[in-house]
N, C-alpha and C positions, 0 to 999 in steps of 0.2 A: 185364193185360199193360201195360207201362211201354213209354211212347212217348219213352223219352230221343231216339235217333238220329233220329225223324222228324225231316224238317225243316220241315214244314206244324206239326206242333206248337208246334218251338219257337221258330218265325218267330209264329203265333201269340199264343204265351206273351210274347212282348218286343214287340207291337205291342200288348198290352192292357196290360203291365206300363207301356210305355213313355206311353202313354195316358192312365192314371192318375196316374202319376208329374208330368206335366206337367200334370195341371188338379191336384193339391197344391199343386206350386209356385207356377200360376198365384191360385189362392184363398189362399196363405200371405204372397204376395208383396201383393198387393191389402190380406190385411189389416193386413199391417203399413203399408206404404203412407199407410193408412186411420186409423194408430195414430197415427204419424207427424206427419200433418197436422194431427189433433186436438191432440198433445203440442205440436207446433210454435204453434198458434193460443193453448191456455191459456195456454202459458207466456208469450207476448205480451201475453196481456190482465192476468194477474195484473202483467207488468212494470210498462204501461199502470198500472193500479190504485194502485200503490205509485210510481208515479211520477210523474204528468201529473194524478190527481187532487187537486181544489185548486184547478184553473185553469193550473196553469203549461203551458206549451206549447213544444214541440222543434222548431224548425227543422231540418230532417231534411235536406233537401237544396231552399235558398231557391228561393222561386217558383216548385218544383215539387209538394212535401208536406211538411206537418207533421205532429206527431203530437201529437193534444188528446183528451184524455179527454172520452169521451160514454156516456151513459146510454141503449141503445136496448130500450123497449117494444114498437116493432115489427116486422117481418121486416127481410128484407135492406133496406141503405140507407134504414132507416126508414119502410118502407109498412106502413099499416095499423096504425099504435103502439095499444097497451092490450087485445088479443085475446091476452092470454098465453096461456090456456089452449086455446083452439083454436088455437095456432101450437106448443104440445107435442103436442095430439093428430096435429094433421095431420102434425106431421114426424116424430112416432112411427109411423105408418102408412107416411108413406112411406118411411121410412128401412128400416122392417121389411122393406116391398115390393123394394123394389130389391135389398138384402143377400138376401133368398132367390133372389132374379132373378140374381144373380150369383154365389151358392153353390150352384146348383141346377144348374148347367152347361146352361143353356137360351141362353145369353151366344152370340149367334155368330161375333164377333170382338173382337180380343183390344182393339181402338179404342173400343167401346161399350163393353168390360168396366173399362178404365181410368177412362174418360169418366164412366161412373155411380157408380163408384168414389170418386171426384175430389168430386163430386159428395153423397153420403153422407157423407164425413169432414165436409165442411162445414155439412152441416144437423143435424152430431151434437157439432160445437164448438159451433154458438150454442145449442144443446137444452141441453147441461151448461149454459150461463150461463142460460138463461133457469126451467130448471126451480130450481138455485141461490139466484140473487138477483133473479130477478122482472123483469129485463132480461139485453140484449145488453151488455157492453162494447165499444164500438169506439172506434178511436184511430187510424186513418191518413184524413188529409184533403189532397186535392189543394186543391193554392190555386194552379194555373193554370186551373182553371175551376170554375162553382159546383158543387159536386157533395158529398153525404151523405157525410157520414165513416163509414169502413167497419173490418172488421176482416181477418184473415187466413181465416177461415170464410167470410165474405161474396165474399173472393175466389177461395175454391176450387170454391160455388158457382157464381159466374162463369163461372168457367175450363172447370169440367166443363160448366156448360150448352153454351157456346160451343162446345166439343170435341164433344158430341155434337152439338150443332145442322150442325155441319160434317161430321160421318161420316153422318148422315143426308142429306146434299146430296149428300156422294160417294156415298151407295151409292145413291142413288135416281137420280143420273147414269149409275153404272156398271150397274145393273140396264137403265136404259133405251138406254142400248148395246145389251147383249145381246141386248135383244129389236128392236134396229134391225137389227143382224147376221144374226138368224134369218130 
């Protein structure tokens, strides 16, 4: 028997439709996202490459950044240079870990799910370089303070650490409400 007319059905039917439709969007949207940030990062380094190498250097906006081509063997902002190959396993590992963490819909908001997101594109622009040419590319240098020159990867790194480190503070605040409240 055909349940067209219920409406427990097809209330139902458009809350599991409506369900999955939106964690698609959600995991289509992240990987482009994802895609995105990497395309955005290469295409920077390769400019970098063909342009700043040599030594020549771009005044980008004075006494705040330049942009100078640098050679990096090791992770973000240069720690730990010459471990190439434990810095593709480890970010093979983790890059795998968090992409099933976030295509698995185990994700419980959508702040974490950007966050780790964010976070991924950028340990999968300097993997391309590093598995490549046996280093990082980077090429943005702050010259208002001493600080590692970095690239577009290094800062999306950044950005999604900081982004989660802060949704972890909010929810670990908002949880302990909750249980002030009870």
């Amino acid at each position: 028997m055909e349940n067209v007319g219920c409406p427990a059905h097809n209330s139902q039917f458009s809350t599991l439709n409506s369900t999955f439709y939106m964690h698609k969007v959600k995991h289509i949207s992240c990987a482009v996202m994802i895609l995105l940030i990497i395309a955005f990062d290469q295409i920077t380094k390769y400019l970098a490459d063909g342009y700043l190498k040599g030594g020549k250097i771009v005044n980008f906006i004075p006494g705040v950044v330049q942009f100078r081509y640098a050679e990096n063997t090791g992770m973000a902002f240069s720690m730990f240079a010459g471990a190439r190959w434990i810095f593709v396993a480890l970010t093979v590992i983790v890059c795998v870990g968090v992409m099933w963490y976030l295509f698995s819909d185990r994700c419980p908001h959508l702040w974490l799910y950007w966050s780790l997101g964010v976070v991924v594109s950028g340990g999968l622009g300097n993997l391309i370089d590093r598995v490549r040419f046996g280093y990082v590319v980077d090429f943005i240098e702050p010259t208002f303070m001493n600080f590692a020159v970095f690239n577009i990867a290094d800062s999306a790194v950044t950005l999604g650490a900081v982004s989660l480190v802060a949704y972890l503070v909010f929810d670990l605040v908002k949880s302990k409400e909750g249980k002030d409240d009870a």
